[in-house]
N, C-alpha and C positions, 0 to 999 in steps of 0.2 A: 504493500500500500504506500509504505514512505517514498519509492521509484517513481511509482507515478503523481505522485503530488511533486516530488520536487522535476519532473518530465515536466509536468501542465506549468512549472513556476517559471521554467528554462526557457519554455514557449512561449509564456506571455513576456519575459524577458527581452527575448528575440524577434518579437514581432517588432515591438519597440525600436531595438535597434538594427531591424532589417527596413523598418520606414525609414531612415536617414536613406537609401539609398535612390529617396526622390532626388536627394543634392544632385547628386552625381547624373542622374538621368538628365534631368532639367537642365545641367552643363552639357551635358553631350549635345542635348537638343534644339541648342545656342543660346542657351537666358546666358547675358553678357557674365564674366568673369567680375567684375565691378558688383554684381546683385549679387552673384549665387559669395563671392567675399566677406561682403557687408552681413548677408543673413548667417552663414557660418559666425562668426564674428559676435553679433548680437544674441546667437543660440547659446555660444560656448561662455560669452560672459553671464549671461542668464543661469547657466546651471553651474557655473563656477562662485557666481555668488550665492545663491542657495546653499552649496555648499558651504561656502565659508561663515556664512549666517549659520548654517546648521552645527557647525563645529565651533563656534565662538558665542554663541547664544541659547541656553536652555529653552525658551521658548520657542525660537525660530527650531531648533530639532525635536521638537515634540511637537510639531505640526507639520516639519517635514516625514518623522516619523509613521506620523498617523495618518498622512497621505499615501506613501510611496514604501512604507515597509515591508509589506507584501513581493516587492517586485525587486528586495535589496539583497543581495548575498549578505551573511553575518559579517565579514570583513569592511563591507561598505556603512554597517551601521555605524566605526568606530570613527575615532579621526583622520578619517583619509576621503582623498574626492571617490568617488561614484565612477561606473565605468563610462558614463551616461557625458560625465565633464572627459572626461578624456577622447573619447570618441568624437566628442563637437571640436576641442581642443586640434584633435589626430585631424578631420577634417578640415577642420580650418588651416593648419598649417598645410597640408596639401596644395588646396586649392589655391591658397596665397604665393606658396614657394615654387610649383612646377606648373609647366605647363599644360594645356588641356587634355593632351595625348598621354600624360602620366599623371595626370591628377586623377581623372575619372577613374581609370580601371586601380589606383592605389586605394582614392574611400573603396571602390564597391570590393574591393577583398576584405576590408573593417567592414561593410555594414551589410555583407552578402555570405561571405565566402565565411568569414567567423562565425557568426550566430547561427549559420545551415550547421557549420563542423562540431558546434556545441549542441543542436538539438540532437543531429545524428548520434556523437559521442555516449549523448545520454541515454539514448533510447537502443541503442545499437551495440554498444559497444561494450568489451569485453575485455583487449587488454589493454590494460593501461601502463603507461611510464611518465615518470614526470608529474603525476597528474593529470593526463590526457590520455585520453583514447586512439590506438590506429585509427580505428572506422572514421573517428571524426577527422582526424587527417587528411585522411584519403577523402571525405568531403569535403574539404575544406580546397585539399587540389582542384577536382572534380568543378566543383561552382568556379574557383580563379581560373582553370582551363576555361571553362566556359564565358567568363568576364570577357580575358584576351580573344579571344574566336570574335565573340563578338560587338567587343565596343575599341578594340585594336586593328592595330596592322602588323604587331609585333613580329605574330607565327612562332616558329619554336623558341625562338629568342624570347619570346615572352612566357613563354610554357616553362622554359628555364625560370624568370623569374617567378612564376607563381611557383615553382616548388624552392627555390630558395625562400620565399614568403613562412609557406609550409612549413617547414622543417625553422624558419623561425618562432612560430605560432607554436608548435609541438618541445621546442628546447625550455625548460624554464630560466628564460632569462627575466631581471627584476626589474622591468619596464611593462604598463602593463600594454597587452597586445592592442588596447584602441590608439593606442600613441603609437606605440611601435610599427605596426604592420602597414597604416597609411604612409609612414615618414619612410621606410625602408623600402615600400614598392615604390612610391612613388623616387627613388635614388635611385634605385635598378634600371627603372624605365628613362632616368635622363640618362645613363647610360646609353640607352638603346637608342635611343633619340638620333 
């Protein structure tokens, strides 16, 4: 019973953070670099200051609590940002720092190829290292294969970096992966550039 409650909690998690991957669409589909900037920017200050409200104010954290606990891992109740700040953060620097051909396919590995490798993981998956799942893994490939195919020109050059992404996402390194994985595809791809 406890699988599937914390399955339904991963999922409503992930819906969440699979909606960020309007940004990214919305850029691909010309909304000027100037808009889709400015609202990344105004997202990520938004829940960065809740945050810091919520970690410097008993009141403001017992209402951000009693809003959004539900949808918090226990880590994120304590004093530290939310994956939710990093991920606006992870976006925003993208969009800011590279260009449109490495920006895009860099969010939609955060806000696609992540949160698919974490429902799979959970619901799927068997063995773990690190704290992760293969299956989710190999989902998490699977969806970034499918990014580059089709919002690239990369081809295997970019198949290369979604599994260097991969095997980033999969190592526990102590950056969390909404930073991480938009900042480091999106470096791969100005390589390719």
């Amino acid at each position: 019973m406890s699988r599937i409650l914390s399955l339904h909690k991963e999922v409503q998690r992930k819906l969440i953070h699979f909606s960020v991957s309007i940004i990214p669409i919305a850029y691909f589909l010309g909304t000027p670099k100037e808009i889709i900037t400015a609202v990344c920017a105004v997202i990520a200050a938004g829940f960065l200051t809740a945050d810091i409200l919520r970690m410097n104010f008993s009141l403001a954290r017992r209402y951000f609590l009693k809003v959004f606990s539900s949808l918090l891992r226990e880590n994120e109740k304590e004093n530290k940002l939310t994956g939710a700040s990093y991920l606006f953060l992870g976006t925003f620097a993208a969009v800011y720092l590279f260009p449109i051909e490495a920006a895009v396919p860099a969010v939609l590995f955060a806000s696609a190829a992540d949160p698919l490798a974490a429902v799979i993981g959970k619901r799927y998956g068997t063995k773990k290292f690190f704290g992760k799942t293969v299956e989710g893994s190999i989902g998490f490939f699977i969806t970034a294969s499918a990014v580059i195919l089709v919002f690239t020109e990369f081809g295997w050059t970019g198949l290369g970096a979604a599994l260097v992404c991969t095997i980033l996402e999969f190592l526990p390194i102590p950056v969390d992966d909404n930073l991480l994985i938009p900042f480091a595809a999106g470096s791969l791809f100005m390589v390719l550039l």
